[in-house]
C-alpha positions as CSV (number, residue, x, y, z in Angstrom):
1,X,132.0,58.0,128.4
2,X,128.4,59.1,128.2
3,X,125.9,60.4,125.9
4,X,122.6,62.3,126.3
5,X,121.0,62.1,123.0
6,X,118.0,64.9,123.5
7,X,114.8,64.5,120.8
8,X,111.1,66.4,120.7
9,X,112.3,69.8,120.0
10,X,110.7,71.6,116.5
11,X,107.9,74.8,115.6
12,X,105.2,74.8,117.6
13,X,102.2,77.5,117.6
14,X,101.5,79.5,120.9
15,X,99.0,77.5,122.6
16,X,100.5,74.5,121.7
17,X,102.6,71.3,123.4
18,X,106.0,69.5,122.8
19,X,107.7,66.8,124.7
20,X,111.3,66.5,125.7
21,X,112.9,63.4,125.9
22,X,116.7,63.4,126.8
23,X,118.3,59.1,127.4
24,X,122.0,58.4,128.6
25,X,124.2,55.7,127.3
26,X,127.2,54.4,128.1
27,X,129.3,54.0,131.3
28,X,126.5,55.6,133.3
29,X,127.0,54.8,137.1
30,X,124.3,56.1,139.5
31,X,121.9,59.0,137.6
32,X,121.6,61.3,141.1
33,X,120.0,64.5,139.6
34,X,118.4,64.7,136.2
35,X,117.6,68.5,134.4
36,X,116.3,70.3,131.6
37,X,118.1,74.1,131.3
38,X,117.2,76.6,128.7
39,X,119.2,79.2,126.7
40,X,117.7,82.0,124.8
41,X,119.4,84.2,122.3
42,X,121.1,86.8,123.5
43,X,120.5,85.0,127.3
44,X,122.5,83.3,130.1
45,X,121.8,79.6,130.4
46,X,118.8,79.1,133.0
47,X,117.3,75.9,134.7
48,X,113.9,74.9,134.2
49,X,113.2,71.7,135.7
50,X,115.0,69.5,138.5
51,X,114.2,65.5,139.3
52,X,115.8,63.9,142.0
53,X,116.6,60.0,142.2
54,X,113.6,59.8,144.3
55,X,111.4,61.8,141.8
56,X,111.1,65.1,143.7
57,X,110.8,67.8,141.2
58,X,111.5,71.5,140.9
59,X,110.7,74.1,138.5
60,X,111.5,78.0,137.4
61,X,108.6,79.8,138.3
62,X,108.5,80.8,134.8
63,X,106.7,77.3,134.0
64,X,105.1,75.9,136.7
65,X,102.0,74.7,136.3
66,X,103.1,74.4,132.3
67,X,105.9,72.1,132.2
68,X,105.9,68.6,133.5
69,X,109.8,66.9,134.4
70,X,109.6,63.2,134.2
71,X,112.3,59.9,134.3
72,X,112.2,56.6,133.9
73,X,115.3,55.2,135.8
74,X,115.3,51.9,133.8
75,X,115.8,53.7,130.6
76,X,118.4,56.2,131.9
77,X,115.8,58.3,130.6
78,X,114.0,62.1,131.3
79,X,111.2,64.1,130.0
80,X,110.3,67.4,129.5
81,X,106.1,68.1,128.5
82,X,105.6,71.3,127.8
83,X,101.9,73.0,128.0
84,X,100.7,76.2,126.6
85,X,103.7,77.0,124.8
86,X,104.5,81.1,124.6
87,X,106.9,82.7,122.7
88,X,109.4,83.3,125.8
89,X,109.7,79.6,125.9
90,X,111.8,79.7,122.5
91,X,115.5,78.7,123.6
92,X,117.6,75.3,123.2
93,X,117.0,73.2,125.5
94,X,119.8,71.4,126.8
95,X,119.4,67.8,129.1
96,X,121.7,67.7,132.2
97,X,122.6,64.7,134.3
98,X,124.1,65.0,137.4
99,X,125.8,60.9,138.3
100,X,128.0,58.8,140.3
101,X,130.8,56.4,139.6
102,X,133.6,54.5,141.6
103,X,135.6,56.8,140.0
104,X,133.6,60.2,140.9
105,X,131.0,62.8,140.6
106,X,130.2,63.8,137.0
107,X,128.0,66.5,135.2
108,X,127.1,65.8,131.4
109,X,125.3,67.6,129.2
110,X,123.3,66.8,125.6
111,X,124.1,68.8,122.6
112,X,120.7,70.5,122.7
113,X,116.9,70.9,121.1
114,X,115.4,73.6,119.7
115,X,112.3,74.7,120.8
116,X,110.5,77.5,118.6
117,X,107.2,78.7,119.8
118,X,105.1,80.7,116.9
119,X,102.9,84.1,118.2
Protein backbone atom coordinates (compact mmCIF):
# COMPACT_ATOMS: atom_id res chain seq x y z
CA UNK A 1 0.00 0.00 0.00
CA UNK A 2 1.01 3.58 -0.66
CA UNK A 3 0.52 7.02 0.54
CA UNK A 4 1.00 10.49 -1.06
CA UNK A 5 0.68 12.77 1.84
CA UNK A 6 0.41 16.41 -0.25
CA UNK A 7 1.28 19.78 2.08
CA UNK A 8 1.79 23.72 1.04
CA UNK A 9 -1.64 24.44 -0.12
CA UNK A 10 -3.47 27.65 1.85
CA UNK A 11 -4.73 31.73 0.76
CA UNK A 12 -2.45 33.34 -1.04
CA UNK A 13 -2.90 37.04 -2.64
CA UNK A 14 -2.60 37.47 -6.56
CA UNK A 15 0.87 38.13 -7.04
CA UNK A 16 1.97 35.88 -4.70
CA UNK A 17 3.88 32.20 -4.33
CA UNK A 18 3.17 28.68 -2.64
CA UNK A 19 5.03 25.46 -2.81
CA UNK A 20 3.72 21.97 -3.29
CA UNK A 21 5.19 19.25 -1.77
CA UNK A 22 3.60 15.77 -2.32
CA UNK A 23 6.10 12.34 -0.52
CA UNK A 24 5.15 8.52 -0.98
CA UNK A 25 5.37 5.96 1.69
CA UNK A 26 5.10 2.55 1.82
CA UNK A 27 5.62 -0.36 -0.51
CA UNK A 28 6.77 2.03 -3.21
CA UNK A 29 8.65 0.07 -6.01
CA UNK A 30 10.10 2.12 -8.88
CA UNK A 31 8.53 6.04 -8.98
CA UNK A 32 8.38 6.13 -13.15
CA UNK A 33 6.30 9.36 -13.67
CA UNK A 34 5.62 11.91 -10.97
CA UNK A 35 2.47 14.80 -11.37
CA UNK A 36 0.66 17.58 -10.02
CA UNK A 37 -3.14 17.74 -11.67
CA UNK A 38 -5.64 20.43 -10.73
CA UNK A 39 -9.46 20.56 -10.36
CA UNK A 40 -11.50 23.66 -10.25
CA UNK A 41 -15.05 23.95 -9.22
CA UNK A 42 -17.33 23.26 -11.46
CA UNK A 43 -14.10 21.76 -13.80
CA UNK A 44 -12.77 18.45 -15.17
CA UNK A 45 -9.59 17.39 -13.57
CA UNK A 46 -6.53 18.77 -15.68
CA UNK A 47 -2.70 18.17 -15.50
CA UNK A 48 -0.33 20.75 -14.81
CA UNK A 49 3.08 19.43 -14.43
CA UNK A 50 4.86 16.11 -15.53
CA UNK A 51 8.52 14.76 -14.15
CA UNK A 52 10.02 11.86 -15.56
CA UNK A 53 12.47 9.50 -13.66
CA UNK A 54 15.13 11.20 -15.52
CA UNK A 55 13.82 14.68 -14.54
CA UNK A 56 12.36 15.82 -17.87
CA UNK A 57 9.42 18.04 -17.19
CA UNK A 58 6.24 19.14 -18.82
CA UNK A 59 3.76 21.74 -18.23
CA UNK A 60 0.02 23.08 -19.19
CA UNK A 61 0.57 26.01 -21.10
CA UNK A 62 -1.51 27.70 -18.61
CA UNK A 63 1.72 27.93 -16.24
CA UNK A 64 4.72 27.75 -17.92
CA UNK A 65 7.06 29.98 -17.13
CA UNK A 66 5.02 30.23 -13.45
CA UNK A 67 5.23 26.94 -12.05
CA UNK A 68 8.27 25.01 -11.31
CA UNK A 69 7.82 20.68 -10.95
CA UNK A 70 10.60 19.28 -8.86
CA UNK A 71 11.62 15.60 -7.12
CA UNK A 72 13.92 14.29 -5.07
CA UNK A 73 14.12 10.51 -5.82
CA UNK A 74 15.68 9.70 -2.31
CA UNK A 75 12.73 11.14 -0.54
CA UNK A 76 10.07 9.64 -2.78
CA UNK A 77 9.39 13.13 -2.99
CA UNK A 78 7.87 16.08 -5.65
CA UNK A 79 7.35 19.62 -5.72
CA UNK A 80 5.20 21.98 -7.07
CA UNK A 81 6.51 26.23 -6.78
CA UNK A 82 4.06 28.24 -7.87
CA UNK A 83 4.92 32.02 -9.16
CA UNK A 84 2.61 34.83 -9.72
CA UNK A 85 -0.31 33.28 -8.48
CA UNK A 86 -3.84 34.39 -10.29
CA UNK A 87 -7.09 33.70 -9.43
CA UNK A 88 -7.62 30.89 -12.23
CA UNK A 89 -5.03 28.99 -10.37
CA UNK A 90 -7.58 28.29 -7.44
CA UNK A 91 -8.36 24.48 -7.60
CA UNK A 92 -7.15 21.28 -5.39
CA UNK A 93 -4.37 20.19 -6.27
CA UNK A 94 -3.98 16.64 -6.35
CA UNK A 95 -0.16 14.68 -6.40
CA UNK A 96 -0.06 11.71 -8.88
CA UNK A 97 2.55 8.93 -9.01
CA UNK A 98 2.79 6.83 -11.76
CA UNK A 99 5.31 3.38 -10.29
CA UNK A 100 6.46 -0.04 -10.82
CA UNK A 101 6.51 -3.30 -8.80
CA UNK A 102 7.22 -7.03 -9.36
CA UNK A 103 3.74 -7.25 -9.08
CA UNK A 104 2.69 -4.37 -11.71
CA UNK A 105 2.07 -0.95 -12.93
CA UNK A 106 0.31 1.34 -10.47
CA UNK A 107 -1.25 4.89 -10.46
CA UNK A 108 -1.92 6.58 -6.91
CA UNK A 109 -3.15 9.57 -6.08
CA UNK A 110 -2.98 12.09 -2.71
CA UNK A 111 -6.15 13.19 -1.14
CA UNK A 112 -5.47 16.73 -2.32
CA UNK A 113 -4.40 20.69 -1.38
CA UNK A 114 -6.22 23.52 -1.67
CA UNK A 115 -4.91 26.36 -3.33
CA UNK A 116 -6.90 29.76 -3.01
CA UNK A 117 -5.49 32.61 -4.82
CA UNK A 118 -7.06 36.16 -3.49
CA UNK A 119 -7.84 39.11 -6.58
Amino acid sequence: QVQLVESGGGLVQAGGSLKLSCVASGTIGNINVMAWYRQAPGKQRELVAIISSGGSTNYADSVKGRFTISRDNAKNAAYLQMNSLNAEDTAVYYCKVVRTTQQGFYEDWGQGTQVTVSS
